[in-house]
ZALUMTOR-499775 format. One record per residue (C-alpha): z, y, x. Coordinates in Angstrom, 3 decimals. Layout:
// ZALUMTOR-499775
<r up="Z" north="Y" east="X"/>
...
This chain:
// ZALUMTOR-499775
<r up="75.247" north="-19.569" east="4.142"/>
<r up="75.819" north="-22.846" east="2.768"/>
<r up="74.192" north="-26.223" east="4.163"/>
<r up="72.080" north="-27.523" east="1.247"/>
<r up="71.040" north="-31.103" east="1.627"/>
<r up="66.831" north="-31.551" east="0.792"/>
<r up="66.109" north="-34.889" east="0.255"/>
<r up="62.827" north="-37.015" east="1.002"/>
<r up="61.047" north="-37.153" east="4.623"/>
<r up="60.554" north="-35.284" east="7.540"/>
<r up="57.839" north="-33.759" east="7.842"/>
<r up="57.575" north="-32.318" east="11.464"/>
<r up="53.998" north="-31.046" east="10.737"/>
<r up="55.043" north="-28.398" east="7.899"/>
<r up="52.788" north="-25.124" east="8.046"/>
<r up="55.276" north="-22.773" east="8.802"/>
<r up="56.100" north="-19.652" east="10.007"/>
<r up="59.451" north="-17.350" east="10.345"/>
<r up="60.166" north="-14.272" east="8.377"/>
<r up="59.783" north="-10.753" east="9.531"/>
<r up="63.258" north="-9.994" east="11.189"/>
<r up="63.149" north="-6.340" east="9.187"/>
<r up="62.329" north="-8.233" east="6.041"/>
<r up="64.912" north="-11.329" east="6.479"/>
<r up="66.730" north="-10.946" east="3.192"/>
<r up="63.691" north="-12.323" east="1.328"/>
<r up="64.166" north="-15.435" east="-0.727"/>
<r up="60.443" north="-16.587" east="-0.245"/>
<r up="58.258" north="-14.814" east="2.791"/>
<r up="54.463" north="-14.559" east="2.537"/>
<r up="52.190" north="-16.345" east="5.379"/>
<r up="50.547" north="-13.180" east="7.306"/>
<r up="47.451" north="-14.302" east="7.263"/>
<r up="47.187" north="-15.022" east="3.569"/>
<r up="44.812" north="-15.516" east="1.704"/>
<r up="44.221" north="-19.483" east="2.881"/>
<r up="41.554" north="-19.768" east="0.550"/>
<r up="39.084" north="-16.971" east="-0.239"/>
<r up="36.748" north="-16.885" east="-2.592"/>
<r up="33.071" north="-18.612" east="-2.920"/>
<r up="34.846" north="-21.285" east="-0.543"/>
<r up="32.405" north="-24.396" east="-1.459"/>
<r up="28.604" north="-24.081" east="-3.187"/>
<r up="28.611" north="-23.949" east="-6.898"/>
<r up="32.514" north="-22.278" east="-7.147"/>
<r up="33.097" north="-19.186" east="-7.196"/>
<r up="37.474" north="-19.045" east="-6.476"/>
<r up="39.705" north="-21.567" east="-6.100"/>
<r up="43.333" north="-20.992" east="-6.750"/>
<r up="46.576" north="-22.742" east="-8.956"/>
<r up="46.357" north="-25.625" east="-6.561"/>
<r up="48.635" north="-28.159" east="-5.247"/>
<r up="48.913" north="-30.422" east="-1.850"/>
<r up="50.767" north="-33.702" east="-0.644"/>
<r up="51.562" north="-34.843" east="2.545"/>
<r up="49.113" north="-37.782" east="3.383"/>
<r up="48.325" north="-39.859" east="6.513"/>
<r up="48.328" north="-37.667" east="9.911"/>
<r up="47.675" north="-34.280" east="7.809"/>
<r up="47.575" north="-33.212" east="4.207"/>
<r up="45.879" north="-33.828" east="0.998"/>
<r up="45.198" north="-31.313" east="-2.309"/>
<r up="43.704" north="-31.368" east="-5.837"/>
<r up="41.946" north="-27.601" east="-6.071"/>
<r up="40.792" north="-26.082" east="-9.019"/>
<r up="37.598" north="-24.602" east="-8.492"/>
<r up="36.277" north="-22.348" east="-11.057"/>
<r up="32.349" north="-22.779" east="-11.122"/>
<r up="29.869" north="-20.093" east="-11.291"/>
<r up="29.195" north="-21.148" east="-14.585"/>
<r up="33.180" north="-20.377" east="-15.672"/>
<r up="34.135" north="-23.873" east="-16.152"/>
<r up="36.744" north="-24.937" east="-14.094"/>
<r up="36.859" north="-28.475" east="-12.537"/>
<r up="39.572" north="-30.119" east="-10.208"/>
<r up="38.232" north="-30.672" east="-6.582"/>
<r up="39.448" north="-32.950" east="-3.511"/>
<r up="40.628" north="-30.893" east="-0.511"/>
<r up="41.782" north="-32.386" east="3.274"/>
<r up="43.300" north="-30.319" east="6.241"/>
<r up="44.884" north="-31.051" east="9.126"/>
<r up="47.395" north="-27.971" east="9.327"/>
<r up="47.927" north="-27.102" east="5.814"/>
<r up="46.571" north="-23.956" east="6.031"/>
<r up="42.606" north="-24.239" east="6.919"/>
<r up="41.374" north="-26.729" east="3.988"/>
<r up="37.584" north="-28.543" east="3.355"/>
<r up="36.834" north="-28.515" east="0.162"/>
<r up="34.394" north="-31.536" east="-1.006"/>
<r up="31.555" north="-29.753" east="-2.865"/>
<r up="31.516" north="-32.408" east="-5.837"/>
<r up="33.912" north="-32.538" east="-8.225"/>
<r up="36.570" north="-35.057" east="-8.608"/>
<r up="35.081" north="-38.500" east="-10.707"/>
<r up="37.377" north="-39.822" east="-12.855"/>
<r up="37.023" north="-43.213" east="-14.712"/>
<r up="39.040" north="-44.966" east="-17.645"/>
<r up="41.166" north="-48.472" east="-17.099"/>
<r up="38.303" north="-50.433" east="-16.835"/>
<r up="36.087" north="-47.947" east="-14.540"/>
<r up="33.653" north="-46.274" east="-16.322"/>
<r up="32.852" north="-42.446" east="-15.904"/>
<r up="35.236" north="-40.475" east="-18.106"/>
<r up="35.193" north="-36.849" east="-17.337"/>
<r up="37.464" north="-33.947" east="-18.899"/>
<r up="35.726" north="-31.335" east="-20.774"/>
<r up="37.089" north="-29.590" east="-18.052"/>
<r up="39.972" north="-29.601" east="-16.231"/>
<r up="42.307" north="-26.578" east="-14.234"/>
<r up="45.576" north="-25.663" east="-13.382"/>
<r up="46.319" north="-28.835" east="-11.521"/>
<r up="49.649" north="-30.294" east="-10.100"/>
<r up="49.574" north="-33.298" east="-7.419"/>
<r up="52.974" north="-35.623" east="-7.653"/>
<r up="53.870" north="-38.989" east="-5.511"/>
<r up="55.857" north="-41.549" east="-7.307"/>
<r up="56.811" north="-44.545" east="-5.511"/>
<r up="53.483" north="-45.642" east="-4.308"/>
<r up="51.245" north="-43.914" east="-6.643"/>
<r up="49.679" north="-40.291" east="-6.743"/>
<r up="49.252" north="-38.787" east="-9.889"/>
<r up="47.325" north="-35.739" east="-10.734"/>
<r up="48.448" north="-33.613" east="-13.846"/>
<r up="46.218" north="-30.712" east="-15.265"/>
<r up="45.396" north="-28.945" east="-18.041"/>
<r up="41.914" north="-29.912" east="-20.101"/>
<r up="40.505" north="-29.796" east="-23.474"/>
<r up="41.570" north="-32.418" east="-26.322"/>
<r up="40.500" north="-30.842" east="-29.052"/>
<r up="42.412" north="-28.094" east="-27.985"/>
<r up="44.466" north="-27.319" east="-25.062"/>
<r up="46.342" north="-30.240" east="-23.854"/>
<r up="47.616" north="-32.260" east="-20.650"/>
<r up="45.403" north="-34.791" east="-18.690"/>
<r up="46.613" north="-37.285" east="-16.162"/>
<r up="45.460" north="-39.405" east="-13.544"/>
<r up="46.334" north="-41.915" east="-10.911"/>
<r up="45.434" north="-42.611" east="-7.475"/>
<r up="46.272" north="-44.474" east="-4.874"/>
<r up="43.503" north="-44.072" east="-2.463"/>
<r up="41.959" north="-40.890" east="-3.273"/>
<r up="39.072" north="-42.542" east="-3.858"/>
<r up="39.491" north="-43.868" east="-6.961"/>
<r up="41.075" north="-41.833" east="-10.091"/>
<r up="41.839" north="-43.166" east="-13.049"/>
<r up="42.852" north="-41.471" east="-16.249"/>
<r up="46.153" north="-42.553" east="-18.022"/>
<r up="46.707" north="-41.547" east="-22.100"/>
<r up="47.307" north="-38.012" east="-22.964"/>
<r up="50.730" north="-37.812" east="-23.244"/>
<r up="51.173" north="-34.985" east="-25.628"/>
<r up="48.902" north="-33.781" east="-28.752"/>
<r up="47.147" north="-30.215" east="-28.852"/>
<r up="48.750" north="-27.491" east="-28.110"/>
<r up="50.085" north="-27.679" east="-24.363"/>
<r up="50.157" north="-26.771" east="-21.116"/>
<r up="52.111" north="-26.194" east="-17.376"/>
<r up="53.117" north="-30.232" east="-17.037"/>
<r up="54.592" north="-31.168" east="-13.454"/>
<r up="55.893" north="-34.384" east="-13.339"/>
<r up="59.508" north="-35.203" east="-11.282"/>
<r up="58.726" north="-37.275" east="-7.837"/>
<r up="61.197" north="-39.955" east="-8.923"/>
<r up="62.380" north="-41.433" east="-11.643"/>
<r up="65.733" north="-40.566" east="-13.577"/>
<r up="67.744" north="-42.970" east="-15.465"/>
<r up="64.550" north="-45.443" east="-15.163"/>
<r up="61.885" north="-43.054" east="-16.809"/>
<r up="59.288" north="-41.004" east="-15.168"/>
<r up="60.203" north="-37.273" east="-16.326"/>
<r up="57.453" north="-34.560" east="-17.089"/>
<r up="58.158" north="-30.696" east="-17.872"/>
<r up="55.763" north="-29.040" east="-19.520"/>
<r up="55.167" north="-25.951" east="-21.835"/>
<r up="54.341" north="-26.535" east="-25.340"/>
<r up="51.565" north="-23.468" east="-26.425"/>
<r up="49.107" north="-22.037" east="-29.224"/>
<r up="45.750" north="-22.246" east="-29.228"/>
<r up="45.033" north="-18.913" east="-27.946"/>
<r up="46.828" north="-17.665" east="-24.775"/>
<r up="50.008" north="-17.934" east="-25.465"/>
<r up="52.516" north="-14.902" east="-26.135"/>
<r up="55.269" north="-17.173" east="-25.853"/>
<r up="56.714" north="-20.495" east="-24.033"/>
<r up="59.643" north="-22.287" east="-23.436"/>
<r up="60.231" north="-25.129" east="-20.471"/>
<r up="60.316" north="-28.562" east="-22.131"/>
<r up="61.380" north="-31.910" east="-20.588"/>
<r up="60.227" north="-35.846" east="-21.702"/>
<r up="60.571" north="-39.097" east="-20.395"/>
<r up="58.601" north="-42.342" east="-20.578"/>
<r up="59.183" north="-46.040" east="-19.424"/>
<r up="55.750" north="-46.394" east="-18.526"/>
<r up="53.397" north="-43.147" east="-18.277"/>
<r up="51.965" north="-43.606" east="-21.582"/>
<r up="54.544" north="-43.164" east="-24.020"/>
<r up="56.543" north="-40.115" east="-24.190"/>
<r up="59.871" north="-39.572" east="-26.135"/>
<r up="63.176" north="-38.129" east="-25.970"/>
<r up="62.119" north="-34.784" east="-25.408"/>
<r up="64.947" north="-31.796" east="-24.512"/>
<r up="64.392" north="-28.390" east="-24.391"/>
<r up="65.506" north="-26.961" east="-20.755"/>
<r up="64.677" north="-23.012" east="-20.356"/>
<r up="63.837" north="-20.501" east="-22.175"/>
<r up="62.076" north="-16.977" east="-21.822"/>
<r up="64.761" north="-14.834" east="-19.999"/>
<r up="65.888" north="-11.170" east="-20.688"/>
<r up="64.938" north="-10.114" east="-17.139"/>
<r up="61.700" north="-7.936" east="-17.249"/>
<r up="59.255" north="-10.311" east="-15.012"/>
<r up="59.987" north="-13.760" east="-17.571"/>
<r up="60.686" north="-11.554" east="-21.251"/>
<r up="57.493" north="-12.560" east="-22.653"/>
<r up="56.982" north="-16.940" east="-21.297"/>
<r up="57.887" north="-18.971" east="-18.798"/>
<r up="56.182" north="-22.528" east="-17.035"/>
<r up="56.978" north="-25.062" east="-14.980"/>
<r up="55.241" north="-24.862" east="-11.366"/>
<r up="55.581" north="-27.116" east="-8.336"/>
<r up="57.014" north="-30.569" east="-8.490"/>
<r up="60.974" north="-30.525" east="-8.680"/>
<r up="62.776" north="-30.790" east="-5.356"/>
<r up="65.418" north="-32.600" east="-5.022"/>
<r up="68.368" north="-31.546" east="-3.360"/>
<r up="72.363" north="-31.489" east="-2.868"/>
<r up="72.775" north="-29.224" east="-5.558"/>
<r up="70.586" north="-30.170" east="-7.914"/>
<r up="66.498" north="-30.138" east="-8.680"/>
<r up="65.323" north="-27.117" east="-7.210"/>
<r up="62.350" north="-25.698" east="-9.541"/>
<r up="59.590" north="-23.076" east="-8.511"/>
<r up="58.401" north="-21.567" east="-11.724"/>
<r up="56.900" north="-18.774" east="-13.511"/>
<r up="57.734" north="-16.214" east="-15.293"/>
<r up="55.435" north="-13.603" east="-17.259"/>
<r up="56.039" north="-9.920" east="-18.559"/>
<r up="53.992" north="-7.796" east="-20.648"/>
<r up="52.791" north="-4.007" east="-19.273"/>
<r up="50.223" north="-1.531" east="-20.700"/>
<r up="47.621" north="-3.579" east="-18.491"/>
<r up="48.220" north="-7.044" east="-19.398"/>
<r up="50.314" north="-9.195" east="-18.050"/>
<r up="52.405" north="-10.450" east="-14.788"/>
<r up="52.896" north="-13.621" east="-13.282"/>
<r up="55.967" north="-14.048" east="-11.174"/>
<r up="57.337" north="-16.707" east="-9.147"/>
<r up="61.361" north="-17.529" east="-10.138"/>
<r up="63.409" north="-20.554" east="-9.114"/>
<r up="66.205" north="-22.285" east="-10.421"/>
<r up="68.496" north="-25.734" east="-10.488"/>
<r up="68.696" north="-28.257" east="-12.484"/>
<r up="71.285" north="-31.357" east="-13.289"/>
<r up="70.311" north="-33.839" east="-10.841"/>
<r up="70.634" north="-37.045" east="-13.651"/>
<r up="70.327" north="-34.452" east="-16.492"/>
<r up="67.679" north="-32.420" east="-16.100"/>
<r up="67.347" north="-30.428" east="-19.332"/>
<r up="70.513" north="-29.081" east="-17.996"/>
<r up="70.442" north="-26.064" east="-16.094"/>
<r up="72.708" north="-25.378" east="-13.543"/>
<r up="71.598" north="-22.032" east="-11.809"/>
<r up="68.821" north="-19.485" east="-12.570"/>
<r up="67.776" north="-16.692" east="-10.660"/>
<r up="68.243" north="-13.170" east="-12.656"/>
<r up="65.440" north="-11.604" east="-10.099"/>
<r up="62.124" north="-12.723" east="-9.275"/>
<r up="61.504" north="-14.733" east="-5.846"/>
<r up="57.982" north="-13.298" east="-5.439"/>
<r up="55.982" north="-10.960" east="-7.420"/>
<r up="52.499" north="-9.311" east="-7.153"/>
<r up="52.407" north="-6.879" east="-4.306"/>
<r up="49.840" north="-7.778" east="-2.385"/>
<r up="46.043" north="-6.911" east="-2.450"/>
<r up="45.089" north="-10.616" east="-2.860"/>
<r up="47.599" north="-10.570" east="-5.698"/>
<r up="47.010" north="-7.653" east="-7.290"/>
<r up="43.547" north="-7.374" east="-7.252"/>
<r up="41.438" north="-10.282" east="-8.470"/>
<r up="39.551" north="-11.799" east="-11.616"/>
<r up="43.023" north="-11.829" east="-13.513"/>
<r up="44.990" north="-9.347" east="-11.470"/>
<r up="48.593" north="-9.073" east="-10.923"/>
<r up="49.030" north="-13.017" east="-10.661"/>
<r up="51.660" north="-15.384" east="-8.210"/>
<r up="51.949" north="-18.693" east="-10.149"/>
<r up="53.535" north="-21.530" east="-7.774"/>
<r up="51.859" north="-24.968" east="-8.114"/>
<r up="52.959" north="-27.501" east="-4.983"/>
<r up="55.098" north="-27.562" east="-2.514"/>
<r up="55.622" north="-29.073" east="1.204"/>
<r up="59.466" north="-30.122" east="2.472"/>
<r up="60.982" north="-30.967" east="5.330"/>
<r up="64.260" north="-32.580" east="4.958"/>
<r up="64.785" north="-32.405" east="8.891"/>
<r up="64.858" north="-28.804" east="8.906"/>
<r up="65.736" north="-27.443" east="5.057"/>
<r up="61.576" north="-25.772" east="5.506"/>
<r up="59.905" north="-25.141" east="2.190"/>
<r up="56.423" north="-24.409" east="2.449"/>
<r up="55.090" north="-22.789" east="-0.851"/>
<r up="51.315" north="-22.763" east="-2.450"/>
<r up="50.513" north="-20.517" east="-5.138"/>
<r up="47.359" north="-19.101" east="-6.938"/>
<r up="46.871" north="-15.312" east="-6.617"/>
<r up="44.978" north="-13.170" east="-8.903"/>
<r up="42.948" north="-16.242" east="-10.357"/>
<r up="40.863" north="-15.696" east="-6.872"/>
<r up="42.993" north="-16.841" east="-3.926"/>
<r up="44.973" north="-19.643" east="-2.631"/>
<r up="48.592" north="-17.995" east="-1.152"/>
<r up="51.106" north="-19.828" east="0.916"/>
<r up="54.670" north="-18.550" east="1.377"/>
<r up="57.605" north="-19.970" east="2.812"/>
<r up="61.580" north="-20.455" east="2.194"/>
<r up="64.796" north="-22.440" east="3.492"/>
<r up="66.357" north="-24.436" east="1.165"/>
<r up="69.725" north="-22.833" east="2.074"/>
<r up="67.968" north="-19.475" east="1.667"/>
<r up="66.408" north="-19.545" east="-1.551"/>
<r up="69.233" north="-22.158" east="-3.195"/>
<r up="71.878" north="-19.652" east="-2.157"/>
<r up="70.080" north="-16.385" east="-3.727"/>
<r up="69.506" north="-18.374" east="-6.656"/>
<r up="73.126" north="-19.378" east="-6.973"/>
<r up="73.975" north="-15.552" east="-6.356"/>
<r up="72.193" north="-13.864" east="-8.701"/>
<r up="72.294" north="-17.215" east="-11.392"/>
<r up="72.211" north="-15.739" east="-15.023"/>
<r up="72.448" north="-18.792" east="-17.454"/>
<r up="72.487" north="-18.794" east="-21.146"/>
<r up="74.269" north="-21.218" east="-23.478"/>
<r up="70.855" north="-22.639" east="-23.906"/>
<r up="69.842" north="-22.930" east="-20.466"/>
<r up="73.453" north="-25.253" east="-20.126"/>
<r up="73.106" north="-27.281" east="-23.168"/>
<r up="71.355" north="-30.699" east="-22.954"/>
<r up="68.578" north="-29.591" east="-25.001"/>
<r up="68.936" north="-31.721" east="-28.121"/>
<r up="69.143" north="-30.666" east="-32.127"/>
């Protein structure tokens, strides 16, 4: 196995735990005790899942979307001390405009939570006039303020890198119809100052493998690493029943990353489980965070299950780089820099 270098801090207080020693050729390992989050968790919602989590102070931090009773989802503020067991605030995340008045989204789901520098900022899916990207910043938790869409109708699936590149904040995302989309590519696009967006490079695109032939999205925030930016995404097929959301990984160009360096030709995790089988949209893992620790390689994984459930699986970054490296099946377009 090689030694893989992960970047960032140490984080001694990872949730972890090790894989099952007659399973231990797994690329990603499910907690045992999964579900973390079951359903009706906090008045008023009926399932959480497709949520993501930060490091923050002594414990951890999340952004939760929380379907409502009423089927409108909204994103919700979530502490815990562990990782795993999480308190959900019953009222929904307030968000204000630049100068601090009330300015909620239609609704809001799907969302990503990404530290830059000093600054936390949420990404999600909402309405604008059609469905497009919302973002916000925080640097308290306390206060969240929402910064220009960034893209017009139709889009969705926008995780943002945890540093700059090159001097520009960097956003993947996956441009969509206005239904549910049979199709999607992985797009990449910069922007000096997290309001205008440019220079925009196509980076993956559906794969011939049977668990990504119909779309692919982005999923949890980059990692960066020795080899390159280590991405957690998804990958969709079509069956008889609908479709299937699997988890897949790959690595990008560390300073170019519309270039892809390695993609796995097999899934890292796909539904087997109850939890992820069985649900309001069944058959559904779709990664949204992630928790490192550069001290020990220990990748901590959160991913919705079955639009009901909140799962949390874990990986090495030697592990999971080296199957991806492995089994890597790249296309001309996948090693291009994107741009016609």
């Amino acid at each position: 196995m090689s030694e893989v270098k992960l970047y960032g801090e140490s984080l001694p207080n990872i949730p972890w735990q090790e894989p099952d020693k007659d399973r231990g050729d797994q690329p990603l390992w499910r907690y045992e005790h999964n579900p973390i989050i079951g359903r009706n968790p906090v008045k008023g919602v009926a399932r959480i899942f497709n949520s993501a989590v930060v490091p923050y102070g002594d414990g951890f931090i999340g952004v939760f979307r929380g379907e409502q009773v009423n089927g409108i989802p909204y994103i919700y503020l979530g502490r815990s001390r562990d990782g795993i067991r999480w308190e959900i605030e019953p009222e929904k995340i307030r968000f204000t405009d630049e100068q601090g008045r009330p300015f909620m989204p239609h609704y809001a789901y799907d969302p990503r939570l990404v530290k830059v520098e000093d600054t936390y900022y949420i990404i999600w899916c909402q309405d604008f006039y059609g469905a497009s990207i919302g973002i916000a910043r925080t640097t308290d938790f306390k206060t969240f303020v929402r910064l220009e869409n960034p893209f017009v109708p139709f889009n969705r699936n926008a995780v943002l890198f945890p540093r700059k590149i090159n001097g520009n904040y960097v956003l993947l995302s996956r441009p969509s119809d206005s239904a549910h989309t049979p199709f999607g590519d992985i797009f990449l696009s910069e922007s000096p100052d997290m309001e205008y967006w440019g220079r925009h490079r196509h980076v993956m695109g559906r794969g011939s493998e049977w668990w990504e032939s119909v779309k692919i999205g982005g999923g949890a925030a980059p990692i960066e690493t020795s080899e390159g930016w280590l991405l957690f995404y998804h990958g969709v097929s079509g069956t008889c029943n609908g479709f299937v959301y699997s988890i897949g990984g790959a690595i990008l160009d560390i300073d170019r990353p519309s270039v892809v360096k390695y993609r796995c030709q097999n899934f890292l995790l796909t539904p087997e489980e109850w939890y992820e089988e069985r649900g309001f949209v069944p058959n559904v893992t779709f990664p949204c965070a992630t928790l490192c620790d550069s001290a020990t390689g220990r990748i901590a994984v959160y991913y919705g299950a079955a639009d009901s459930y909140v799962g949390l699986a874990f990986t090495t970054v030697d592990r999971v780089v080296d199957y991806i490296k492995a089994s890597s099946v790249v296309t001309p377009d996948d090693m291009e820099i994107g741009r016609r």
